[in-house]
C-alpha positions as CSV (number, residue, x, y, z in Angstrom):
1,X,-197.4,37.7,208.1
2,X,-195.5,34.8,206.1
3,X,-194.0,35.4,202.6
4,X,-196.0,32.6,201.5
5,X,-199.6,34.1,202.8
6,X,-201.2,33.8,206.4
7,X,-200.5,31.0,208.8
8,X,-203.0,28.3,208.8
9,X,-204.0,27.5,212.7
10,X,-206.5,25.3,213.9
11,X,-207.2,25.1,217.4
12,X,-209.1,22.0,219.2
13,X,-210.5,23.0,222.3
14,X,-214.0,22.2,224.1
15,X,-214.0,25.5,226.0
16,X,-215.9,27.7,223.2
17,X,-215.1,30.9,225.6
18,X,-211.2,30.1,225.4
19,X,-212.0,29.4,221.5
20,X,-213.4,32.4,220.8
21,X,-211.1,34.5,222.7
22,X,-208.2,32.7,221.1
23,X,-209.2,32.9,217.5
24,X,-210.2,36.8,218.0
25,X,-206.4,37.6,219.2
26,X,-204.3,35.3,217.0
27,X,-206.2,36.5,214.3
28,X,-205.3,40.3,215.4
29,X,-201.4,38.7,215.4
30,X,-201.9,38.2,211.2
31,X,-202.6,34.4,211.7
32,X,-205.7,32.9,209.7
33,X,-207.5,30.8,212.1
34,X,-210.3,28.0,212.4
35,X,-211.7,26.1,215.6
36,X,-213.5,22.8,216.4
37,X,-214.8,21.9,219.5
38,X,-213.2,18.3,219.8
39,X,-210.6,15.7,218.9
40,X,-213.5,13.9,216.2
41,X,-213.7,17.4,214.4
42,X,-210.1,18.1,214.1
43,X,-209.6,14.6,212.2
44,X,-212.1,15.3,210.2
45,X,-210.9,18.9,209.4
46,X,-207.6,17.5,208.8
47,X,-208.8,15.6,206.3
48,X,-210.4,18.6,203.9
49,X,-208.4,21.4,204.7
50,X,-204.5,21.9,204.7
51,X,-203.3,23.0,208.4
52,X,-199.7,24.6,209.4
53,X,-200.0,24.2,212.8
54,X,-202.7,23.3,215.5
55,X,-203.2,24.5,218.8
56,X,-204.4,21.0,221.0
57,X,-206.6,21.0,224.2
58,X,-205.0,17.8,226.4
59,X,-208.3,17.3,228.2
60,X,-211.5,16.7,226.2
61,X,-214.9,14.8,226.5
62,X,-214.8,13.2,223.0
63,X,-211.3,12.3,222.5
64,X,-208.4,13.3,224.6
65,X,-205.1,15.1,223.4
66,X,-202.6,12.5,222.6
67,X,-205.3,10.4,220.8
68,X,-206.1,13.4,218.6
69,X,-202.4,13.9,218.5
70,X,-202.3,10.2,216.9
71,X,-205.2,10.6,214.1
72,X,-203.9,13.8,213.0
73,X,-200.6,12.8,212.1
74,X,-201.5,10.1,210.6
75,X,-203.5,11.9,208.1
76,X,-201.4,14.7,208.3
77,X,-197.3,14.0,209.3
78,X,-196.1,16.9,208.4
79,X,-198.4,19.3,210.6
80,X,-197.2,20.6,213.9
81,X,-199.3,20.3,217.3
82,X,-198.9,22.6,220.3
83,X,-200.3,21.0,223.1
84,X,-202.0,23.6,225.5
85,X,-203.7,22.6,228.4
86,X,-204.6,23.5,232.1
87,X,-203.2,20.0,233.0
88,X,-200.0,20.0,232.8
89,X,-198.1,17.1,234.2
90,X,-194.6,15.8,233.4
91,X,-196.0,12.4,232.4
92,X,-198.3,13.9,230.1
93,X,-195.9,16.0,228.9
94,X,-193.1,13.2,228.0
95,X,-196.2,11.4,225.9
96,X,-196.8,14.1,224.4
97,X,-193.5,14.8,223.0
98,X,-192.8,10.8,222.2
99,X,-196.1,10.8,220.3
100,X,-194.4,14.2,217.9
101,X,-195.9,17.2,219.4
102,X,-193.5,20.2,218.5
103,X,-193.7,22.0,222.0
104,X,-195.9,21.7,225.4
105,X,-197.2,24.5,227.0
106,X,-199.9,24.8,230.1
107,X,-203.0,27.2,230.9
108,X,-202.6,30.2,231.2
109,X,-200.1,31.1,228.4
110,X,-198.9,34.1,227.7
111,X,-200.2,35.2,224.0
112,X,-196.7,36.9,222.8
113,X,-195.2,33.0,223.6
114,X,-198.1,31.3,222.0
115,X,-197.4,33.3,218.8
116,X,-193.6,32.5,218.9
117,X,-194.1,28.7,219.2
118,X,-196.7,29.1,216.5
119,X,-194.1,30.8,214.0
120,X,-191.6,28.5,214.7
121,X,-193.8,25.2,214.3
122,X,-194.7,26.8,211.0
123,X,-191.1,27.4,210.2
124,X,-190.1,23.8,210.9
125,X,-193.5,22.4,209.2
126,X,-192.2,24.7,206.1
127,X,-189.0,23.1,206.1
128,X,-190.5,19.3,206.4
129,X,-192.4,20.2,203.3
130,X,-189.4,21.8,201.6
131,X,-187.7,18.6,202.2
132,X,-184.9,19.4,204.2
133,X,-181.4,18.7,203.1
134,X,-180.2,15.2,204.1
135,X,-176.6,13.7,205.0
136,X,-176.1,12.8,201.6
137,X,-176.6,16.1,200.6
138,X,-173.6,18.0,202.2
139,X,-171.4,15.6,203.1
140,X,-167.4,15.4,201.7
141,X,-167.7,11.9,199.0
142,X,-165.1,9.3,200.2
143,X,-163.4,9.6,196.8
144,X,-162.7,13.0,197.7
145,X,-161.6,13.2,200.9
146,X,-157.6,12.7,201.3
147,X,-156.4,9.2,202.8
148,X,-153.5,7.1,203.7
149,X,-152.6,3.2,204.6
150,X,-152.3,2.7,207.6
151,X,-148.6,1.0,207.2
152,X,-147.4,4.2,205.0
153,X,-144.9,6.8,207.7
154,X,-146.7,10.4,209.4
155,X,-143.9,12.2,207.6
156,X,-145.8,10.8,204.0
157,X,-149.1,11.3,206.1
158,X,-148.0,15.3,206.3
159,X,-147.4,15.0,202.4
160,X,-150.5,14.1,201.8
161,X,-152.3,16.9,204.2
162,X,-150.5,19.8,202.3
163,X,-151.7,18.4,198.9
164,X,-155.0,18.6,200.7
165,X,-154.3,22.0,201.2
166,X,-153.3,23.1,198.3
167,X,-156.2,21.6,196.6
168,X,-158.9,23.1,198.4
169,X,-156.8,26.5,198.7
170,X,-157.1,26.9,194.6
171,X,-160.7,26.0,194.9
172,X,-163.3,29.1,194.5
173,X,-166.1,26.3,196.2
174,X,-166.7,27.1,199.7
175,X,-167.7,23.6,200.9
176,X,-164.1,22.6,199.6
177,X,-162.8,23.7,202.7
178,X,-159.5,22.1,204.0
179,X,-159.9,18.7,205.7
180,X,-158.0,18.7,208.9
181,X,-157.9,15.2,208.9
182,X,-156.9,11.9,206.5
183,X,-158.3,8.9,206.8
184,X,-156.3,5.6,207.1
185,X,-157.1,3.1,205.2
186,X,-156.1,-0.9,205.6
187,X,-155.1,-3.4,202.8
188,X,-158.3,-4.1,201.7
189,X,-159.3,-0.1,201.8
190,X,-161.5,-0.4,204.2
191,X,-161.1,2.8,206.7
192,X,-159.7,1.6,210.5
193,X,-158.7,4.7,211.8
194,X,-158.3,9.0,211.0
195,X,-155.1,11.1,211.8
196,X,-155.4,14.7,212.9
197,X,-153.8,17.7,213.7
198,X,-154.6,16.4,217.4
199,X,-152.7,13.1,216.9
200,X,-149.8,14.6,215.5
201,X,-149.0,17.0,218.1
202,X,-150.0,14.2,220.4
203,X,-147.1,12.1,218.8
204,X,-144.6,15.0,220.2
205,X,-145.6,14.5,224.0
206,X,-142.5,12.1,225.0
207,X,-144.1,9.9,228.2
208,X,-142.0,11.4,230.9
209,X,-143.7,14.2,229.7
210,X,-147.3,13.0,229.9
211,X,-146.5,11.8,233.3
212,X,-145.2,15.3,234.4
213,X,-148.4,16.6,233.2
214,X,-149.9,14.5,235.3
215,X,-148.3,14.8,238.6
216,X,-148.5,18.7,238.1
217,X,-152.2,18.5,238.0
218,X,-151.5,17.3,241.4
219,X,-148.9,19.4,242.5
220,X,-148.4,23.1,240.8
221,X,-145.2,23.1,242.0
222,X,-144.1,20.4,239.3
223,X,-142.8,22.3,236.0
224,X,-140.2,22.5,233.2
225,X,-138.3,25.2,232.7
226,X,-138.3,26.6,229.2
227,X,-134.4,25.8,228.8
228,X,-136.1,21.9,229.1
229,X,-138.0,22.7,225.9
230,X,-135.3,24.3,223.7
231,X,-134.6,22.0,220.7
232,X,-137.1,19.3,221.4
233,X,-139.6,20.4,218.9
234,X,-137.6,19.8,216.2
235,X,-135.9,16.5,217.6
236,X,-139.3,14.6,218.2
237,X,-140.8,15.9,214.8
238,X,-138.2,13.9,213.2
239,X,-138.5,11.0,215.1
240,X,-142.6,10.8,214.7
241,X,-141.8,11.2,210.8
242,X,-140.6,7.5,210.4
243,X,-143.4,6.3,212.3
244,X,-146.1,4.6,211.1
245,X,-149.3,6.1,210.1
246,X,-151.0,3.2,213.0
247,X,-148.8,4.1,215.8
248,X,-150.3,7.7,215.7
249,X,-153.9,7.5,214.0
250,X,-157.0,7.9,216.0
251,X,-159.8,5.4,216.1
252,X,-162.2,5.5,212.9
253,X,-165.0,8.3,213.6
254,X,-168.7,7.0,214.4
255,X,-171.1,6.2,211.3
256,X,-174.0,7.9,210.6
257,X,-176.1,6.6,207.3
258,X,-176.5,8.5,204.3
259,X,-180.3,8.8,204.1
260,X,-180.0,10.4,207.9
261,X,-181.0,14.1,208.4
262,X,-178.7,16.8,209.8
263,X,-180.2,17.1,213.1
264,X,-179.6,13.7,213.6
265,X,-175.8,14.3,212.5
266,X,-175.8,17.5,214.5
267,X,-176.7,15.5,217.7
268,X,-174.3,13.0,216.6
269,X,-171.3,14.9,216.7
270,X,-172.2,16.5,220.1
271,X,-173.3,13.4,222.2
272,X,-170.3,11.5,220.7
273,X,-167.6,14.6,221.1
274,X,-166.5,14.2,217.8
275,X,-165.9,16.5,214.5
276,X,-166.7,14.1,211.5
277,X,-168.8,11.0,210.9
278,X,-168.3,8.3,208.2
279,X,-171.0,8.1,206.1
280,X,-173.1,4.4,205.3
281,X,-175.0,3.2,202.0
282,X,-175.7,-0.1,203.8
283,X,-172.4,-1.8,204.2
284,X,-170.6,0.4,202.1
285,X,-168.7,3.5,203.3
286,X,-169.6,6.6,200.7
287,X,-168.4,10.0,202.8
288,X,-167.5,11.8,205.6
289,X,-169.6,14.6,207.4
290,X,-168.0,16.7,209.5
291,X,-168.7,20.0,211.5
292,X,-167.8,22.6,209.1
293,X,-170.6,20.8,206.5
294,X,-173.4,21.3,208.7
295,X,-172.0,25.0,209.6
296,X,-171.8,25.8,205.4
297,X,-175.8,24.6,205.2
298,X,-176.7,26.5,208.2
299,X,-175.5,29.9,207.2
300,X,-177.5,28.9,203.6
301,X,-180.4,28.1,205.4
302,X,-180.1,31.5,207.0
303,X,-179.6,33.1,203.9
304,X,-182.7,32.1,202.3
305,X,-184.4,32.6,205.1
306,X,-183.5,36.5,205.2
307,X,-184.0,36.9,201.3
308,X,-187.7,35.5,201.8
C-alpha cells in the first residue's frame, strides 16, 4: 500500500481468463485494479480515469501493443506501461522500449516480479509528476565555483584551491562541499580548460619517469629504488610552481544543458569518464555539475522517500 492511497493499474489484455486471474491476485497484493479487453478501450479509459501504471498485452485483435503503447502516451505521458506478452522477441522488445515502455516482460511471469516492476513504474511515474529536480537545480553557479587564467603560475593556482577550502570548510551547507578542481579561464573568460588534483601530481612525473613506467609494464624487473625518490618531491613541486596554469590544466569538461535532467547527467559523467560537466543556457556557460551534486540529491531523494 502507497502513502498516497492504492496503486491505480489497468491491464489491457484480450484473454478474459488471464484478466480475471490477474486482477483477482494483484488486487490481493493491495493494488486497485481495472481491465479492458483491447488497445481501443484502454485509450478510451485513459482518457476518463487517471492510471499509475498499465499492464499491456503485445498481441491483440483490435490494436496491437506498441500502437496502444502510442495513443496512451499521448493522452497520458506520464503513465508507465509494462508490456507483458507470450511473444516475446528481441525486436519487439527494442520497439517497445524506443516507443517509452518502462520494462518488458514475457508469459508466464512470475506474480512476486510483476508486482516489483509495478511498484517501481509507480515510483518513477510519482516522481515524473513530482517534477523531478533538474541540472539547474543542483548544480555549483559559475560565479561560485573557484577559477584561474590560464596564463596565471600552478603555485597561484594552489592559492586559489586553499581559499576554496577554507570557504567551503566554514560553510554549515552541505552542497558547499570543497571543489577539487578550478577552472581556467582565457582572456575573454571564457573557460578552456580545469586543473585538478590529478594534473597536479601529474606535473611531478619527470618523463624519464613516465617512460620507466612504461617499460616496467613490460618488464617487472625495471624499478627505482626508493634512495631514487628521496628529495624529488620537494625539488619538482617547486619547479611545477612557476609553471603556467596551461602547461598543466586538463581539457574543459563536457557540457551538458541546464534544462537537462540528472539521469541524463548521471549517464553523462559515466559514458564520458569524467567527474564534472559545464553547464549551458544556450551559448552561455552558467555552472558546473559534478559527481558529488548528484550523490547530495540522491541521499535526499532517499530521505524523503523513507519519511513517506
Amino acid at each position: 500500500m502507497e502513502s498516497r492511497g492504492q496503486v491505480r493499474v489497468l491491464i489491457v489484455d484480450d484473454e478474459e481468463r488471464f484478466r480475471a486471474t490477474t486482477i483477482a491476485i494483484l488486487k490481493n497484493r493491495g493494488f486497485e485494479v481495472a481491465a479492458v479487453g483491447g488497445g481501443r478501450e484502454a485509450a478510451d479509459y485513459v482518457k476518463d480515469h487517471e492510471v499509475d501504471v498499465i499492464i499491456l498485452d503485445l498481441k491483440m485483435p483490435d490494436m496491437d501493443g506498441n500502437e496502444t503503447l502510442r495513443r496512451v502516451k499521448d493522452i497520458r505521458p506520464d503513465t508507465q506501461v509494462i508490456m507483458l506478452t507470450g511473444h516475446g522477441t528481441p525486436d519487439n522488445a527494442l520497439l517497445s522500449l524506443k516507443n517509452g515502455v518502462f520494462d518488458y516482460l514475457t508469459k508466464p511471469c512470475n506474480i512476486d516480479l510483476l508486482a516489483q516492476k509495478i511498484r517501481d513504474a509507480y515510483h518513477r511515474e510519482r516522481g515524473l509528476r513530482e517534477e523531478e529536480a533538474k541540472v539547474r537545480d543542483v548544480m555549483v553557479p559559475l560565479s561560485s565555483f573557484s577559477a584561474i587564467r590560464e596564463d596565471r603560475t600552478v603555485s597561484e593556482a594552489i592559492e586559489t584551491i586553499l581559499l576554496s577550502f577554507s570557504r567551503t570548510m566554514s560553510s554549515s551547507s552541505v552542497h558547499e562541499t570543497v571543489h577539487r578542481s578550478i577552472l581556467v579561464l582565457d582572456k575573454k573568460g571564457k573557460v578552456v580548460g580545469v586543473m585538478t588534483f590529478t594534473d597536479l601530481l601529474a606535473g611531478l612525473q619527470p618523463p624519464y619517469m613516465k617512460l620507466l613506467t612504461e617499460r616496467r609494464s613490460q618488464d617487472e624487473n625495471i624499478y627505482l629504488d626508493a634512495a631514487n625518490y628521496s628529495g624529488m618531491f620537494t625539488v619538482i613541486v617547486r619547479e611545477i610552481a612557476q609553471k603556467t596554469v596551461r602547461e598543466l590544466m586538463s581539457d574543459a569538461p563536457p557540457t551538458i544543458d541546464v534544462r537537462a535532467n540528472l539521469m541524463e547527467a548521471a549517464n553523462r559523467l559515466l559514458t564520458l569518464g569524467v567527474r564534472r560537466l559545464l553547464v549551458k543556457d544556450g551559448d552561455e556557460m552558467v555552472g558546473v555539475v559534478r559527481e558529488q551534486d548528484l550523490f547530495f540529491e540522491m541521499a535526499n531523494i532517499i530521505r524523503q522517500f523513507n519519511q513517506q
